[in-house]
C-alpha positions as CSV (number, residue, x, y, z in Angstrom):
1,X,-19.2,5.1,-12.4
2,X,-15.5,4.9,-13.3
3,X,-14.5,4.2,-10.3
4,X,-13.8,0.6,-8.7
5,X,-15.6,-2.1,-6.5
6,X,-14.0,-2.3,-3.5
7,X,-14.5,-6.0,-3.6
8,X,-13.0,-6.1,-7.4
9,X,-9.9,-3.5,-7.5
10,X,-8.6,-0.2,-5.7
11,X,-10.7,2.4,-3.7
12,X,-12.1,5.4,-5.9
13,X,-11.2,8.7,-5.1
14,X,-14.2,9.8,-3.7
15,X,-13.7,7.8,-0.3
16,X,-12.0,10.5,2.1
17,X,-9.2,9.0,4.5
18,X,-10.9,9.2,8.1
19,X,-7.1,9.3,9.4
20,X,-8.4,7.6,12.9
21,X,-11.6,5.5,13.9
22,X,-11.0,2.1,12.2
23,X,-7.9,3.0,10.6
24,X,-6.2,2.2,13.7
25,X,-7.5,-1.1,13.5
26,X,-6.0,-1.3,10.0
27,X,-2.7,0.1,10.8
28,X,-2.6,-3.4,14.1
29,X,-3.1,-5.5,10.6
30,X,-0.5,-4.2,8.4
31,X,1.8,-4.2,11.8
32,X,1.3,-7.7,11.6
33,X,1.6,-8.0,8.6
34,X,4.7,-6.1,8.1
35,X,6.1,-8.1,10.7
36,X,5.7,-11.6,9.8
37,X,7.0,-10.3,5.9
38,X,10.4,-9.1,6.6
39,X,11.1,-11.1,10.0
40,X,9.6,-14.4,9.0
41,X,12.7,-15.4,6.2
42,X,15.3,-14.0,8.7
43,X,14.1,-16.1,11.6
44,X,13.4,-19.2,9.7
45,X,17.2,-19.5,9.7
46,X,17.6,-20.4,13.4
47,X,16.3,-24.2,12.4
48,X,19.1,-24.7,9.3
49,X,21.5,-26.5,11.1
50,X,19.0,-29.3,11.7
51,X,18.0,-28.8,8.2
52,X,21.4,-29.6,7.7
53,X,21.5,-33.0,9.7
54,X,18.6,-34.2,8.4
55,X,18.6,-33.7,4.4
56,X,22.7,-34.1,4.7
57,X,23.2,-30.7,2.9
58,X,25.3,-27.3,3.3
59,X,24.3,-24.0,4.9
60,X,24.4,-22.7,1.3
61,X,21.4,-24.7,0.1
62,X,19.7,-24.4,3.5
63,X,20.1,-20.5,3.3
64,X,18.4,-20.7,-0.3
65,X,15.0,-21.1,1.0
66,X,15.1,-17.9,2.6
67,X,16.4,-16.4,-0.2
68,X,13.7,-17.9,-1.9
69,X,10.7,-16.2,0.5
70,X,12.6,-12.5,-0.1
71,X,12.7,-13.3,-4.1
72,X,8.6,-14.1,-3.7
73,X,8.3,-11.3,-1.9
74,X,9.8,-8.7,-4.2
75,X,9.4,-10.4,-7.6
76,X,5.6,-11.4,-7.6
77,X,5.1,-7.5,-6.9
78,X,3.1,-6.9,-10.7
79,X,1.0,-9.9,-9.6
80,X,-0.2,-8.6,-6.7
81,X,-1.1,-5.3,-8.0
82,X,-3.2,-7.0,-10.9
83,X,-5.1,-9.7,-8.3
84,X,-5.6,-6.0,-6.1
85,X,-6.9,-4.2,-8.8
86,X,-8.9,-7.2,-9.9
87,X,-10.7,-8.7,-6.5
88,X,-9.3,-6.5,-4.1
89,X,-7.4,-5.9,-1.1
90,X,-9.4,-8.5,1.4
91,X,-9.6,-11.1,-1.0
92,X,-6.0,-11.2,-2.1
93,X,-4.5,-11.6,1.7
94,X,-7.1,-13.7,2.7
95,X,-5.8,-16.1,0.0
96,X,-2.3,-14.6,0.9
97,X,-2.6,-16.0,4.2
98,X,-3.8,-18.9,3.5
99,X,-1.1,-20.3,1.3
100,X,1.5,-18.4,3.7
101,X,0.2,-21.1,6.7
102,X,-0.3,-24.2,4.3
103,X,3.1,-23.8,2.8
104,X,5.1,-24.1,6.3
105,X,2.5,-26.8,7.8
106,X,3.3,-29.1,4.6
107,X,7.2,-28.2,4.9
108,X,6.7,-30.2,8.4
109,X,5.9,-33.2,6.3
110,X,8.8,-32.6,3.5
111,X,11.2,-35.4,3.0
112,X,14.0,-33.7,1.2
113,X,15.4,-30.0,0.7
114,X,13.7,-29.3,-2.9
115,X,10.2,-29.6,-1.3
116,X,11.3,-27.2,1.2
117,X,12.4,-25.2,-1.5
118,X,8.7,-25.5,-3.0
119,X,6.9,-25.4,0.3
120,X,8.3,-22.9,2.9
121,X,10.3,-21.1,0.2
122,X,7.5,-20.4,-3.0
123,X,4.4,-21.1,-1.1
124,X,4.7,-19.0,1.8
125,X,6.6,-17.0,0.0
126,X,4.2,-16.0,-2.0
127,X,1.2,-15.7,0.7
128,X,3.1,-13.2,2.9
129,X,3.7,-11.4,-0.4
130,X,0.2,-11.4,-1.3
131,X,-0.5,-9.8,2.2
132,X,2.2,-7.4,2.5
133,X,1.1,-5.4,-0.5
134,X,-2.5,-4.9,0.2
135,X,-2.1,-4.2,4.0
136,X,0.0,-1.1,2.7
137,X,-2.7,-0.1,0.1
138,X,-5.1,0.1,3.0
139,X,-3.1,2.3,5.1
140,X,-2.9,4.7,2.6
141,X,-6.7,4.7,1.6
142,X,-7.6,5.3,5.6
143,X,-4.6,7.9,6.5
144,X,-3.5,11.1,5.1
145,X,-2.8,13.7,7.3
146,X,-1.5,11.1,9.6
147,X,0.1,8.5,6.7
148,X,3.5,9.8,7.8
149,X,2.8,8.5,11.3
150,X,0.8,5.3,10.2
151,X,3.8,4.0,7.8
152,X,6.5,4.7,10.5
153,X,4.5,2.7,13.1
154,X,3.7,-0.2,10.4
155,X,7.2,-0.2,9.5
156,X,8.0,-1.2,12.7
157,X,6.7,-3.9,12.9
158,X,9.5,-5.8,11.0
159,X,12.2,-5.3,14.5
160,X,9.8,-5.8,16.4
161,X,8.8,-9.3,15.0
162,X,12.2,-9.9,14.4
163,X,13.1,-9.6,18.0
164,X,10.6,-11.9,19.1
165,X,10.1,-14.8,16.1
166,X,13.7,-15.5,16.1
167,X,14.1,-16.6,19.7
168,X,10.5,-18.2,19.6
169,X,11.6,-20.1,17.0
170,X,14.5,-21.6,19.0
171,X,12.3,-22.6,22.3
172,X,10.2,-23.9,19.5
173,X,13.1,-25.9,17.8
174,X,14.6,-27.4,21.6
175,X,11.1,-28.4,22.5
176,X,10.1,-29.9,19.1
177,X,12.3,-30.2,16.8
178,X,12.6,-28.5,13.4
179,X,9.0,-30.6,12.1
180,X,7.5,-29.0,14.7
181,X,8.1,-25.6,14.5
182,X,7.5,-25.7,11.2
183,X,4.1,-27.0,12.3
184,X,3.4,-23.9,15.0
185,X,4.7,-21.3,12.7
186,X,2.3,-22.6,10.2
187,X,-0.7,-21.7,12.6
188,X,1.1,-18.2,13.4
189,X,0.9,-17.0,10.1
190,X,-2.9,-17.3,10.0
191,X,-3.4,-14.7,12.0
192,X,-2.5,-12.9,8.3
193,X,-6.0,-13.9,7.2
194,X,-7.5,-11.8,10.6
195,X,-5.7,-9.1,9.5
196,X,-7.1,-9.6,5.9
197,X,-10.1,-9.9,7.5
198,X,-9.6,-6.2,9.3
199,X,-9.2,-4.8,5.9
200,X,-12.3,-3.1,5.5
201,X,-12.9,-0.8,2.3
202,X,-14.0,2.4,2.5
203,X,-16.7,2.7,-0.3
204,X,-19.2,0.3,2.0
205,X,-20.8,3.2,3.3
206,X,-21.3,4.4,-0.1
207,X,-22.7,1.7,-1.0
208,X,-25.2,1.8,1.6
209,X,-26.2,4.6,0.7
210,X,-27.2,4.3,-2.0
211,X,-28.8,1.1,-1.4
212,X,-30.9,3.3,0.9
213,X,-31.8,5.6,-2.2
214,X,-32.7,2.6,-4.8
215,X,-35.0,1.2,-2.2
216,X,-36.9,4.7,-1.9
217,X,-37.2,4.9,-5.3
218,X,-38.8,0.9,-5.5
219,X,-40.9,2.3,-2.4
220,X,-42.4,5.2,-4.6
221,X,-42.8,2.8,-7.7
222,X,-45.6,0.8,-5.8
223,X,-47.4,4.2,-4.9
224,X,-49.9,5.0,-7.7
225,X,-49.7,9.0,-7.4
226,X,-48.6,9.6,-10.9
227,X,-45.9,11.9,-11.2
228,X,-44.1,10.2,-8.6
229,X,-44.4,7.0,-10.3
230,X,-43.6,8.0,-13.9
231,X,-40.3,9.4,-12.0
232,X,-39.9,5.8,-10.0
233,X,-39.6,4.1,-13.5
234,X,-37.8,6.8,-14.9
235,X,-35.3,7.0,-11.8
236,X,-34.8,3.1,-12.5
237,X,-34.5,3.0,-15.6
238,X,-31.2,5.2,-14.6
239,X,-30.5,2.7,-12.1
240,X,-30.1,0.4,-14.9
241,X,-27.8,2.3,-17.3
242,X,-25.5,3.4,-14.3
243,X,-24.8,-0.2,-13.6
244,X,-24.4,-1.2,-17.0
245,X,-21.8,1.7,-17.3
246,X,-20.2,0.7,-14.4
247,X,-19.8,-3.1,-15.7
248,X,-18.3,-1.4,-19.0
249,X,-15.6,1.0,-16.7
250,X,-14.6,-2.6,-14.8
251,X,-14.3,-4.2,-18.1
252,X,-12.1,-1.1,-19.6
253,X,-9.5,-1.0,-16.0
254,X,-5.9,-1.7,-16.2
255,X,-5.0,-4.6,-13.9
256,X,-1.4,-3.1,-14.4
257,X,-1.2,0.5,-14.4
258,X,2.1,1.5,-16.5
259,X,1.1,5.2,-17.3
260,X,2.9,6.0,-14.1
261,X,6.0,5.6,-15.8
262,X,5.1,9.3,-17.3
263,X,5.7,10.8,-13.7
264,X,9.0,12.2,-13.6
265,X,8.9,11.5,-9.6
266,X,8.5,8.1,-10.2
267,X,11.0,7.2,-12.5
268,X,13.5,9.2,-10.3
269,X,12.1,7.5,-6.7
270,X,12.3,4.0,-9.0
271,X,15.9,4.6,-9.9
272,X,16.9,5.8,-6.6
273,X,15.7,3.0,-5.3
274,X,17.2,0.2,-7.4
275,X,20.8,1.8,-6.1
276,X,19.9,2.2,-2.9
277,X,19.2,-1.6,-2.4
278,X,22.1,-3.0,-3.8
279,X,24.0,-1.8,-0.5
280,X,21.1,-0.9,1.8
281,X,21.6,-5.1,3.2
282,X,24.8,-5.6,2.9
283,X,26.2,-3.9,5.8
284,X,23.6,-6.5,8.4
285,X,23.9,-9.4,6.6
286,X,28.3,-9.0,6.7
287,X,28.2,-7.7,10.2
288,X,28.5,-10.7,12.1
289,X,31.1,-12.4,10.0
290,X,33.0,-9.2,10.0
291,X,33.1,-8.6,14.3
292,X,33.7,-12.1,14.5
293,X,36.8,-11.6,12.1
294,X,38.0,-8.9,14.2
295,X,38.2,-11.1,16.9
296,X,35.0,-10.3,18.9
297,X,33.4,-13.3,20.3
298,X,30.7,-15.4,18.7
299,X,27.8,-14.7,21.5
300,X,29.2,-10.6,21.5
301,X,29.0,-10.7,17.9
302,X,25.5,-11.7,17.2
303,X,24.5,-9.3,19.9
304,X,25.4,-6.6,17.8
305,X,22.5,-7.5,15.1
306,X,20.4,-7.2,18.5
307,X,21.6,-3.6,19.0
308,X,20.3,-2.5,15.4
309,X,17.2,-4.2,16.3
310,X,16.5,-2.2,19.6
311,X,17.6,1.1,17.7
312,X,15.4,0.2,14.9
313,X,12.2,-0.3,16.7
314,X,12.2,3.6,18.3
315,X,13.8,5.0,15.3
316,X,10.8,4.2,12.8
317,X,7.9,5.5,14.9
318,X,10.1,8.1,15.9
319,X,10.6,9.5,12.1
320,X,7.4,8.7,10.8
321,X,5.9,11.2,13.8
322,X,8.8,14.3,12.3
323,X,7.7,13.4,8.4
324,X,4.3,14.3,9.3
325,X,5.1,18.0,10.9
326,X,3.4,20.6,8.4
327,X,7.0,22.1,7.7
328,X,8.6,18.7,7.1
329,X,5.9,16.9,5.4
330,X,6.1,19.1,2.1
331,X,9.9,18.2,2.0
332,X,10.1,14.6,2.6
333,X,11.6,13.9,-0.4
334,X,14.8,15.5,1.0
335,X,14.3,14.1,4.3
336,X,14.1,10.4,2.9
337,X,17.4,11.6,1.0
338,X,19.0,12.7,4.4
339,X,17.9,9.4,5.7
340,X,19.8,7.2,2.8
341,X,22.9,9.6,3.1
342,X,23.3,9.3,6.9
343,X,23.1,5.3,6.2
344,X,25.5,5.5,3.6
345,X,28.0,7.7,5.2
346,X,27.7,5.3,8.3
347,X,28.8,2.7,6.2
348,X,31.8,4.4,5.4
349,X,32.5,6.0,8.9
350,X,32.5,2.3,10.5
351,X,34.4,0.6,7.6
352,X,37.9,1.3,9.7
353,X,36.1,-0.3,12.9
354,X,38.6,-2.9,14.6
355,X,37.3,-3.3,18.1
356,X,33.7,-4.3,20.0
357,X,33.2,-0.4,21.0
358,X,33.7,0.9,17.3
359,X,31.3,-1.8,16.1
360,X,28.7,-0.8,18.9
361,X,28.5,2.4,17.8
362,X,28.4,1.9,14.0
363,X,25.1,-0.5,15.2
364,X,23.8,2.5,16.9
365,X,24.0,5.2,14.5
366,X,23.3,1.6,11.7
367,X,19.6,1.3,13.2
368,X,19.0,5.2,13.4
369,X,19.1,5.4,9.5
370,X,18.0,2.1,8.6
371,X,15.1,3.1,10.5
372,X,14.2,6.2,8.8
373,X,14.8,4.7,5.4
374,X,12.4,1.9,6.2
375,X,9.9,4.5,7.7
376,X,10.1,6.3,5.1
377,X,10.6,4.6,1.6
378,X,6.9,3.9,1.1
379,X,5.5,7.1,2.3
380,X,7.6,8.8,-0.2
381,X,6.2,6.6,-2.9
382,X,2.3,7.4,-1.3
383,X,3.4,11.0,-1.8
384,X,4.4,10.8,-5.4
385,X,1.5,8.6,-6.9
386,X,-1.2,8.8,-5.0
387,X,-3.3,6.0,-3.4
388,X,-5.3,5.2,-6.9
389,X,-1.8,4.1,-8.2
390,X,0.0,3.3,-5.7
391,X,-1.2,-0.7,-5.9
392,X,0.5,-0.6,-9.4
393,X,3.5,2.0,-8.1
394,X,4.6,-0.7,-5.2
395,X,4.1,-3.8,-7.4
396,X,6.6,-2.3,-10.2
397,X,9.3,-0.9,-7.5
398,X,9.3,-4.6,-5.7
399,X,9.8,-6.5,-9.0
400,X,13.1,-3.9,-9.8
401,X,14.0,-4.2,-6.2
402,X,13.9,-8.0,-6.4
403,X,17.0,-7.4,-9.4
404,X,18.7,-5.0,-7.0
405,X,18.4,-7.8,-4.0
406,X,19.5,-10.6,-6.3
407,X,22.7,-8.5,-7.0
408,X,23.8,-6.7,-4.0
409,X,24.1,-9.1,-1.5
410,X,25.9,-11.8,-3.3
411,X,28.0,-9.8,-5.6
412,X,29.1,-8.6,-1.7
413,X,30.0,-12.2,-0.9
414,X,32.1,-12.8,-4.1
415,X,33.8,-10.0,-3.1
416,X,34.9,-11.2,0.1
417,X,35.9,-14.7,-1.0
418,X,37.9,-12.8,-3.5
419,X,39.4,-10.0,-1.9
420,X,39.6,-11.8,2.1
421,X,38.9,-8.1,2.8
422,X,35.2,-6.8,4.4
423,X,36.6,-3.1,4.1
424,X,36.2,-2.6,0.9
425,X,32.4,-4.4,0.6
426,X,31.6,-1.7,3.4
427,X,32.8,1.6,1.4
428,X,31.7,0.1,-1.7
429,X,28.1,-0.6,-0.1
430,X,28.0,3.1,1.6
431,X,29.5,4.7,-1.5
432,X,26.0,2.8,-3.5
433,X,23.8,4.1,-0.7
434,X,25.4,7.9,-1.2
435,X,25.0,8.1,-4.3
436,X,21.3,7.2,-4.4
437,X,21.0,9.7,-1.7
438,X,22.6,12.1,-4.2
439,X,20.8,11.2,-7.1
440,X,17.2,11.6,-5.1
441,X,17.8,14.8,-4.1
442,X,19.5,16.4,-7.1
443,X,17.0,15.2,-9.3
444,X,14.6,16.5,-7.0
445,X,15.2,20.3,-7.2
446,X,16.6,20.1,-10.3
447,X,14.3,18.3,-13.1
448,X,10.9,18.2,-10.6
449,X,11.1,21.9,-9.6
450,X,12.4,23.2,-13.1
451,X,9.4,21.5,-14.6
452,X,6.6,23.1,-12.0
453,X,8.0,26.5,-12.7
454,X,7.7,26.2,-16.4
455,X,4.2,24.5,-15.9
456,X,1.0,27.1,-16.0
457,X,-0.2,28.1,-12.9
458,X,-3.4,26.2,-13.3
459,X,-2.0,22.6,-13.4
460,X,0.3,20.8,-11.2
461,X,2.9,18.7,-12.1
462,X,3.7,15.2,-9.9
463,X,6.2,16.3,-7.4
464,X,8.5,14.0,-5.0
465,X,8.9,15.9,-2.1
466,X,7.0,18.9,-2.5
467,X,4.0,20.1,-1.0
468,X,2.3,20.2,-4.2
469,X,1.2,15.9,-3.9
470,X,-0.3,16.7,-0.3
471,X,-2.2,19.7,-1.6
472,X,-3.2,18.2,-4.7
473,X,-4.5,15.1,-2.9
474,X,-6.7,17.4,-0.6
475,X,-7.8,19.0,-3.3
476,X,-9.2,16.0,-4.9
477,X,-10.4,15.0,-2.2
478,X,-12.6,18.3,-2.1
479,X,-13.5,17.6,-5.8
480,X,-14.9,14.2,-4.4
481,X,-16.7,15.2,-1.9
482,X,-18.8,18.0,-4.1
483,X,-19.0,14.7,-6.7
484,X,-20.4,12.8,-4.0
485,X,-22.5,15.8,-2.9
486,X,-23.9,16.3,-6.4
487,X,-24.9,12.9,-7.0
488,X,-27.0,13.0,-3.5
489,X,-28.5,16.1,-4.8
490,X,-30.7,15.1,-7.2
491,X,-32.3,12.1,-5.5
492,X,-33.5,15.4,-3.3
493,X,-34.1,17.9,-5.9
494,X,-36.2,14.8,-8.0
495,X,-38.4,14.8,-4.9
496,X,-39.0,18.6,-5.0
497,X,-39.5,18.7,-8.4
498,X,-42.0,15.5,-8.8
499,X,-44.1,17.5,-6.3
500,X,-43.8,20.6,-7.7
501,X,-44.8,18.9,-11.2
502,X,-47.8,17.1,-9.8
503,X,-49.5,20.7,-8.4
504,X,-48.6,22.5,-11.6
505,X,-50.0,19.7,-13.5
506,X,-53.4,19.4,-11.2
507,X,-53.2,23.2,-11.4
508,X,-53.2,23.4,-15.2
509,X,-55.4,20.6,-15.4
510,X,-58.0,22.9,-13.3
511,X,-57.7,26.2,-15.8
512,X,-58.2,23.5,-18.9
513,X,-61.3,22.6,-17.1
514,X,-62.9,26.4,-16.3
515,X,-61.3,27.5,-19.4
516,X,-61.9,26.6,-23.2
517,X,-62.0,23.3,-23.9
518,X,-59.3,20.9,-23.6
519,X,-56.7,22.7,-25.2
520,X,-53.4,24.1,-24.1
521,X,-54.9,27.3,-22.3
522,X,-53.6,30.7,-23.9
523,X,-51.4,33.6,-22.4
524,X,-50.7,32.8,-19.0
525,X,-51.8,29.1,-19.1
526,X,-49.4,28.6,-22.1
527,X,-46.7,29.7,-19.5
528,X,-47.5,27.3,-17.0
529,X,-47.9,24.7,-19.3
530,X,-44.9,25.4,-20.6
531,X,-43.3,25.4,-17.1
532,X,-45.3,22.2,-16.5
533,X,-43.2,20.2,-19.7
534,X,-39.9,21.8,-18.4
535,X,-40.3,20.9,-15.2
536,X,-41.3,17.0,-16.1
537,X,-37.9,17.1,-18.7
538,X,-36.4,18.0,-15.7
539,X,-37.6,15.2,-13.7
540,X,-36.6,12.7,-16.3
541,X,-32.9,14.5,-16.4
542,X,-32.7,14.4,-12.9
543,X,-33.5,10.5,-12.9
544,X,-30.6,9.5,-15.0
């Protein structure tokens, strides 16, 4: 009764993962969806310089708009999770992609760069937000064993969209102009509300169910054979304090779960994060400036961004497959920390680079652990909190992710206006990336592990990386399972014992009639008339 309407907010526990059969379907979707989310602002800027030309502005302002779809993404993150936990994951990127297509079809008809700003920026800005979010809630409510495997595949969706929408976009541009591919990449981005559409819940067969049960118990309500009747009106009478429990649970849910800031995992995967961000981008976003400063040609030098790409697209499947091994998965805590470490040290390493072949190889080695990270930053966060909180979890780390995105990049570009040096942005960025690395792992072993061995035996405490989150999730999912299997039971038992109440009663009712009058019958028909009231207290029990 506590749990949610899939329509109305998150999946309840009792739904197990199938881990296949129509969660592949799913994972396509949030493909898709992961895709258009992360790609679509980077490949929007292929049509600035005609932006440019035609609103008579600088790259600056231009580049704000896409600045503007990343800030949407990350900062409406608490919105999301309360419209999730209030109507749902199909709902929300139904809307989601809705306003994502209407916001770049009316930027085709914009007259100046502010309604850009308020069209293409904050409108679809805030649909491919509102589809991003729930397509990853859904992959975790349909995979477990495999949700190593699923998130590596989703994540890579973002290179691959990002090697395809950005040279799409300029055939688009040559062909029609700017207004035009507005127009077209407008109609691409409803396909988000198919794979809204995809987004089945889980809890549908549930609710069958038990829409099969209520209609056998109307069925034996029509039947005049007495027992089973009084049970029929008994049974739905239950029927009718269930749901108005279940109204009174919905009425009581958080739209914003903040109790999980009393999980020691998150709070260190939440810090850990925030660091990690304000260098992860820097590196890619500097790259191109920084070949071309070296002296590397201009067509050489945005091929480079092309080579992390590539890298990127095998790299995330590639991890996702090693996090779910049985001897890895326990540990992926440290594994993500590996990942952030190898990206920060890579940083470092390639800082000294001063030719095209150094630079190659930094891109190499770049889209190997930018790869991992993104395969495996949201699977650690699955691990830690579940998929009951995990709606709130992600909305709360995207919001203090937005802060880290708002400082990292552009402190980076102060810095090189100031300093005319990119050296020091790229140790600076790989020192930030290193020590979130450090910080995950230390704080792993140290505070998370400390605390399970001073914890009793009997309860578990939240874990990052151990094996404790995968065992305590199957565990509930056991728990569920007997739940569901207990509340089946009695529409059975109720059956059994209505019968077996209807004989004893006819029974007694035949010894009152051979016996002494119409009194409760004494010695052994006190006993079954005895038995007969326990056995019709039952029934009413069973009903509720």
């Amino acid at each position: 009764m506590g749990s949610a309407d899939p329509e109305e907010g998150q999946l309840p526990a009792p739904v197990k993962p199938p881990d296949g059969g129509w969660g592949w379907i799913v994972l396509l979707g949030c493909f898709v969806i992961t895709g258009f989310s992360y790609a679509f602002p980077k490949a929007v800027s292929v049509y600035f310089k005609e932006l440019m030309k035609d609103f008579h502005v600088g790259y600056s302002d231009t580049a704000w708009i896409s600045s503007i779809m990343l800030a949407m993404l990350y900062g409406t993150g608490p919105v999301c999770s309360i419209m999730v936990n209030q109507f749902g994951c199909r709902p929300v990127m139904l809307i989601g992609g809705l306003l994502a297509s209407s916001g770049m079809i009316l930027a085709s008809f914009t007259t100046n760069i502010i309604e850009l700003y308020l069209t293409a920026g904050v409108l679809t800005g805030l649909g491919m937000a509102l589809n991003f979010q729930p397509s990853l809630i859904m992959l975790g409510t349909y995979f477990d064993k495999r949700r190593p495997l699923a998130n590596g595949l989703a994540a890579a969706g973002s290179p691959v969209f990002l090697s395809s929408l950005s040279p799409l976009g300029q055939v688009l541009l040559e062909k029609f102009g700017w207004r035009g591919g507005f127009l077209i990449m407008g109609g691409l981005l409803l396909n988000c509300c198919t794979c809204g559409a995809v987004m089945r819940p889980l809890e549908m067969g549930v609710k069958r169910k038990m829409e099969k049960v209520q209609d056998k118990y109307e069925v034996k309500e029509m039947l005049p054979m007495g027992g089973k009747s009084e049970e029929g009106i008994s049974t739905t009478d239950g029927t009718k304090k269930a749901k108005k429990a279940k109204k009174k649970s919905k009425k009581g849910k958080k739209l914003l779960d903040f109790s999980i800031f009393s999980n020691r995992g998150f709070v260190i995967y939440t810090i850990s994060k925030f660091i990690l961000v304000l260098g992860l981008f820097v590196p890619p976003i500097l790259l191109v400036n920084y070949a071309k400063d070296t002296g590397v040609p201009d067509t050489e030098a945005a091929f480079l961004l092309s080579i992390i790409g590539f890298i990127d697209i095998f790299a995330r499947p590639a991890c996702g497959m090693v996090a779910g091994l049985k001897w890895v998965r326990p540990h992926v805590a440290y594994l993500f920390s590996f990942a952030m470490l190898f990206n920060g040290l890579t940083d470092i390493c390639s800082a000294r680079a001063s030719n095209y072949t150094g630079l190659v190889i930094f891109c190499v080695f770049f889209g190997i652990s930018y790869g991992m990270v993104g395969a495996l930053q949201f699977e650690v966060l699955m691990a830690i909190v579940g998929s009951q909180k995990f709606s709130s979890a992600i909305g709360l780390v995207l919001l203090i992710e937005a802060v880290a995105v708002l400082i990292g990049p552009p402190s980076a570009g102060r810095l090189v206006d100031a300093l005319k040096n990119y050296e020091v942005i790229f140790y600076l960025a790989g020192s930030e990336v290193v020590l979130s690395a450090l910080f995950l792992a230390m704080a792993t072993y140290c505070c998370l592990r400390r605390g399970k061995k001073k914890a009793p035996p009997p309860e578990k405490s939240p874990s990052v990386g151990g094996g404790s989150d995968t065992e305590e999730a199957e565990s509930d999912v056991q728990e569920a399972e007997e739940h569901s299997s207990d509340n089946n039971q009695p529409a059975h038992s109720t059956d059994d014992a209505v019968v077996g109440a209807s004989e004893e009663a006819n029974h007694v009712a035949a010894e009152e009639q051979s016996g002494e009058g119409g009194g409760c019958p004494e010695g052994d028909g006190e006993v079954l008339a005895r038995a007969s009231c326990s056995t019709d207290r039952i029934v009413e029990r069973d009903s509720f």
